[in-house]
C-alpha positions as a Markdown table, in Angstrom:
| # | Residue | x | y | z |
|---|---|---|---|---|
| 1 | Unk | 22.7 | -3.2 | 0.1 |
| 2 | Unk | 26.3 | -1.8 | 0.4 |
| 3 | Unk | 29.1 | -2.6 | -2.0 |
| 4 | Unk | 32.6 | -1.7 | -2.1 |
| 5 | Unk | 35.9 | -2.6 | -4.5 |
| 6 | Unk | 39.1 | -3.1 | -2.3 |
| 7 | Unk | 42.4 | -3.8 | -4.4 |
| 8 | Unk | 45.2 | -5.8 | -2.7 |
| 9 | Unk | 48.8 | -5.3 | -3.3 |
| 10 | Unk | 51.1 | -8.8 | -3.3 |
| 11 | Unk | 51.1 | -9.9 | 0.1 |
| 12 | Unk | 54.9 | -11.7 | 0.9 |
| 13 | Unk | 54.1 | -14.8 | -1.3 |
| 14 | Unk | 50.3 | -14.2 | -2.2 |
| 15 | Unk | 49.8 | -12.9 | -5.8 |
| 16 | Unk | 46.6 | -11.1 | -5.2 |
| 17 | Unk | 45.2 | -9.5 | -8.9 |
| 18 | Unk | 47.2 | -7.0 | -10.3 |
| 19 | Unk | 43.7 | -5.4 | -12.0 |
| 20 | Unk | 40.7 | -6.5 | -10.2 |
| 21 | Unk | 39.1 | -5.9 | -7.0 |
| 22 | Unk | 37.7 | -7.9 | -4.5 |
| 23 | Unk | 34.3 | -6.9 | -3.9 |
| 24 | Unk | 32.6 | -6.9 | -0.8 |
| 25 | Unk | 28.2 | -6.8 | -1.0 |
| 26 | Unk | 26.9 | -6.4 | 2.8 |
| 27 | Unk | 23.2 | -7.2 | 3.7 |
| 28 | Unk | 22.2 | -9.4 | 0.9 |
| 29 | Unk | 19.9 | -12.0 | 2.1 |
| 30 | Unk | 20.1 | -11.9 | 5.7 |
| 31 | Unk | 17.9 | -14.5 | 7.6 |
| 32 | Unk | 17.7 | -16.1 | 3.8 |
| 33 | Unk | 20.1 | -18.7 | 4.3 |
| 34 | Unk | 22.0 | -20.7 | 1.7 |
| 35 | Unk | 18.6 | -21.3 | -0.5 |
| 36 | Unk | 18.9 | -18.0 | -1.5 |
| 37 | Unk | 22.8 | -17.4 | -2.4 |
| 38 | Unk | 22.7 | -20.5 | -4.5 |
| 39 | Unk | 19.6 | -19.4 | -6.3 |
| 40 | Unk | 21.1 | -16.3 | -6.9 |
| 41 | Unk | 24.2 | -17.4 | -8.2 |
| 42 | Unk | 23.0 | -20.0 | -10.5 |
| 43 | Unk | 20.1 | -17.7 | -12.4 |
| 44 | Unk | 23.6 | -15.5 | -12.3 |
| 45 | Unk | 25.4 | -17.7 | -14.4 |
| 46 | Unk | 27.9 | -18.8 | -11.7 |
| 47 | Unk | 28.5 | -22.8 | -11.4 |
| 48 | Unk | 30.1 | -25.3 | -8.9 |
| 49 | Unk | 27.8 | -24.1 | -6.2 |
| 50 | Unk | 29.3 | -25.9 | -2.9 |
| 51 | Unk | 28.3 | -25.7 | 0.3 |
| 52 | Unk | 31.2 | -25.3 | 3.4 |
| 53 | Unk | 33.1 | -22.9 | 5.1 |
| 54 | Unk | 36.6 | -20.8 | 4.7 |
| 55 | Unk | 40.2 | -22.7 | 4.7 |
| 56 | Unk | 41.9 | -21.7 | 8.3 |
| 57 | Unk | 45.2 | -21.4 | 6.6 |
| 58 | Unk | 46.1 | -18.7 | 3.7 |
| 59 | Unk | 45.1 | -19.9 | 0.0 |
| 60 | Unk | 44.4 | -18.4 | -3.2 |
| 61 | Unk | 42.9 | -19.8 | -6.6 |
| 62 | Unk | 45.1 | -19.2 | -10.0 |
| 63 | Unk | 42.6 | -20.3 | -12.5 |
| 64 | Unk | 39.4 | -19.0 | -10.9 |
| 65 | Unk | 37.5 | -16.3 | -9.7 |
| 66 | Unk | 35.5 | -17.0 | -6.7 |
| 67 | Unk | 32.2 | -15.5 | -5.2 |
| 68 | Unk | 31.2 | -16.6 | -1.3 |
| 69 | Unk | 27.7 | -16.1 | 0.0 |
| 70 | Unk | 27.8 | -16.3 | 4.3 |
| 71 | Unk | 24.4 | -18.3 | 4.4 |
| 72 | Unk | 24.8 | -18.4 | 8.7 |
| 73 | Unk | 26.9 | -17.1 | 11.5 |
| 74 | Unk | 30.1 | -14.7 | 11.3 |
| 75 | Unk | 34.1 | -14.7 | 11.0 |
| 76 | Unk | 36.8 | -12.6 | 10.4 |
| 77 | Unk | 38.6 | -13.5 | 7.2 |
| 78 | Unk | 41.9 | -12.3 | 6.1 |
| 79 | Unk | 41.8 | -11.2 | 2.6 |
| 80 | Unk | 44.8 | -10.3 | 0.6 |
| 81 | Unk | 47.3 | -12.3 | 2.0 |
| 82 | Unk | 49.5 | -12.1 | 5.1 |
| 83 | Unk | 49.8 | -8.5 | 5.1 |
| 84 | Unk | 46.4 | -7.8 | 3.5 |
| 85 | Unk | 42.8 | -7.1 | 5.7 |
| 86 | Unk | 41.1 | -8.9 | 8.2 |
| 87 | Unk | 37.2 | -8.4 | 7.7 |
| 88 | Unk | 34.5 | -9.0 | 9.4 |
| 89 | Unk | 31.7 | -10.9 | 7.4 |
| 90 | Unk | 28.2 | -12.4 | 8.7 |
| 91 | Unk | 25.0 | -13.8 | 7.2 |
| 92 | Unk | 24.0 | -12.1 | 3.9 |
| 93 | Unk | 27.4 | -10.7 | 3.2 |
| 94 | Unk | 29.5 | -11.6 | -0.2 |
| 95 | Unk | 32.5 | -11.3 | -1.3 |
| 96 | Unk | 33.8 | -11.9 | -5.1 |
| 97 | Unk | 37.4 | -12.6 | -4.9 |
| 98 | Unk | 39.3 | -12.0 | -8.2 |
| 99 | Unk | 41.7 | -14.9 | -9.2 |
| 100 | Unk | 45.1 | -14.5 | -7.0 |
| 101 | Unk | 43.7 | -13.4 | -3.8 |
| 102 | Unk | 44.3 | -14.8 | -1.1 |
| 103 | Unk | 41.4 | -15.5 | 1.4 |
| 104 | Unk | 42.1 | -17.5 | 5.2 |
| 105 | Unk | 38.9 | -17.7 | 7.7 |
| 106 | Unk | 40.9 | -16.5 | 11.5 |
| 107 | Unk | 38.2 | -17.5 | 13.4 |
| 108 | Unk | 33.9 | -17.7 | 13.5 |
| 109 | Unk | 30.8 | -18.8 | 15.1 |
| 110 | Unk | 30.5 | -22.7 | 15.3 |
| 111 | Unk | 27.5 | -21.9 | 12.5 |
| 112 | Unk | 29.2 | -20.4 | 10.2 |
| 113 | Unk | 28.4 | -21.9 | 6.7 |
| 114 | Unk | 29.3 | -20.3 | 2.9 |
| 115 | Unk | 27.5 | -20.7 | -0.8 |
| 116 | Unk | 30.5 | -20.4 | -2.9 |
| 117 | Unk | 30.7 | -20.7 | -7.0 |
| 118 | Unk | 32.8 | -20.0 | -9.6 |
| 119 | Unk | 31.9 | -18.1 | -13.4 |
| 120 | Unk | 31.0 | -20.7 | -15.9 |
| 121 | Unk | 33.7 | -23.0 | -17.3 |
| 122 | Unk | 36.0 | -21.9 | -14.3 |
| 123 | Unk | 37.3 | -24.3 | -11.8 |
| 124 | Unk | 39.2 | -23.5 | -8.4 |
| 125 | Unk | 42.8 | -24.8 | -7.4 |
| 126 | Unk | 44.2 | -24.7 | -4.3 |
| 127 | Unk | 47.3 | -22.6 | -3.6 |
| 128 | Unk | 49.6 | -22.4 | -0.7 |
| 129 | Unk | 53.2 | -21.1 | -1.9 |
| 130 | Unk | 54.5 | -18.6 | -4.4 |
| 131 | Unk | 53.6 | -17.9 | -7.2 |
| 132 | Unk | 55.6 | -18.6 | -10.3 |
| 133 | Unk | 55.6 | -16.5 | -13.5 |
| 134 | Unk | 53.7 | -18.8 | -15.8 |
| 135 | Unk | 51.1 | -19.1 | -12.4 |
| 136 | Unk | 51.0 | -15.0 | -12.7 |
| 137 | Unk | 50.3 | -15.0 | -16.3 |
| 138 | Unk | 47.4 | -17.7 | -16.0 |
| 139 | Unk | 45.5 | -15.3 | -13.0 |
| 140 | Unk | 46.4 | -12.3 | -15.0 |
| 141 | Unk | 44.5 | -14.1 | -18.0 |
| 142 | Unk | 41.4 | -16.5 | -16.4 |
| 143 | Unk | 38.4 | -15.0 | -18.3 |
| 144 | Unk | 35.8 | -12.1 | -16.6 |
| 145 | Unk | 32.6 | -12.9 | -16.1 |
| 146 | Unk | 29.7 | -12.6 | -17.9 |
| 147 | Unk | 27.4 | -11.5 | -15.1 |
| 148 | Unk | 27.6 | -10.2 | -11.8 |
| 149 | Unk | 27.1 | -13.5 | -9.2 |
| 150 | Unk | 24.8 | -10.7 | -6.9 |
| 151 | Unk | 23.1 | -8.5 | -9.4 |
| 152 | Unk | 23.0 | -10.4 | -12.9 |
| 153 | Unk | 24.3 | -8.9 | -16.2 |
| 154 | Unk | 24.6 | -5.0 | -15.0 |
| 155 | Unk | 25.9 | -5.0 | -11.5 |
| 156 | Unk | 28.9 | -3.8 | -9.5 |
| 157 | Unk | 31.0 | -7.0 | -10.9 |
| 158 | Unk | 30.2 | -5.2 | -14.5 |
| 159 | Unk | 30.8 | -1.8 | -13.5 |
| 160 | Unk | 34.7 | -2.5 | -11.4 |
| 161 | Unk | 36.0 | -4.9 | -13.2 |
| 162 | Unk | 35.2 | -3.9 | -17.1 |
């Protein structure tokens, strides 16, 4: 397994985190399929498990951090806003997006599918326009986790964002 920590600037109206990372986990449970990201997350403390895909249009989450498991097929996402990176993701790749970023799917196979959850006691919103201050002071404060949603209680989550 490969990790990586990528930190996003603001992005024309897209917050991003000001101190966290998104992290990026590549060859996790490839040929798995979702039975295995939600297993993972949930012994990893990480609720709301949902089953879907990636919005098509630029969004972010202000009161939540968000981890998403690609259970099947591939897509390019643009992380970090309008001016942030476009990556390409497949099956048994992860990404744990810090409260603020912005995330928007620009195309994928017609099988694409992702395990997403959210730390315990977190809940995601839906964001589409600017950020106001008291919006930046609630991303700057939603809680860290208390595990990694990947690795458990000492993994890469632990290590980048402590």
């Amino acid at each position: 397994m490969e990790a990586e920590a990528i930190m996003f600037e603001p992005s024309d109206w897209v917050p991003n985190n000001p101190r966290l990372p998104v992290l990026l986990y590549r060859g996790l449970s490839a040929g798995g399929g979702p039975t295995d990201f939600k297993l993972r997350f949930a012994a990893n403390g990480w609720t709301g498990i949902w089953t879907n895909g990636v919005f098509d249009y630029q969004h972010y989450h202000s009161r939540a951090h968000e981890v998403l498991g690609i259970s099947t097929g591939s897509a390019r996402l643009l992380i970090g806003g309008p001016g942030g990176r476009a990556l390409e993701v497949a099956a048994g790749d992860c990404l744990v997006l810090p409260a603020g970023t912005g995330h928007q799917n620009l195309g994928s196979t017609s099988d694409f599918e992702v395990i997403g959850a959210y730390p315990e006691g977190q809940h995601a919103d839906i964001q589409t326009s600017a950020a106001s201050s008291e919006m930046l002071k609630t991303i700057s404060s939603v809680s860290l986790p208390n595990t990694d949603p990947v690795q458990g209680p000492a993994g890469f989550l632990i290590d980048k964002w402590r």
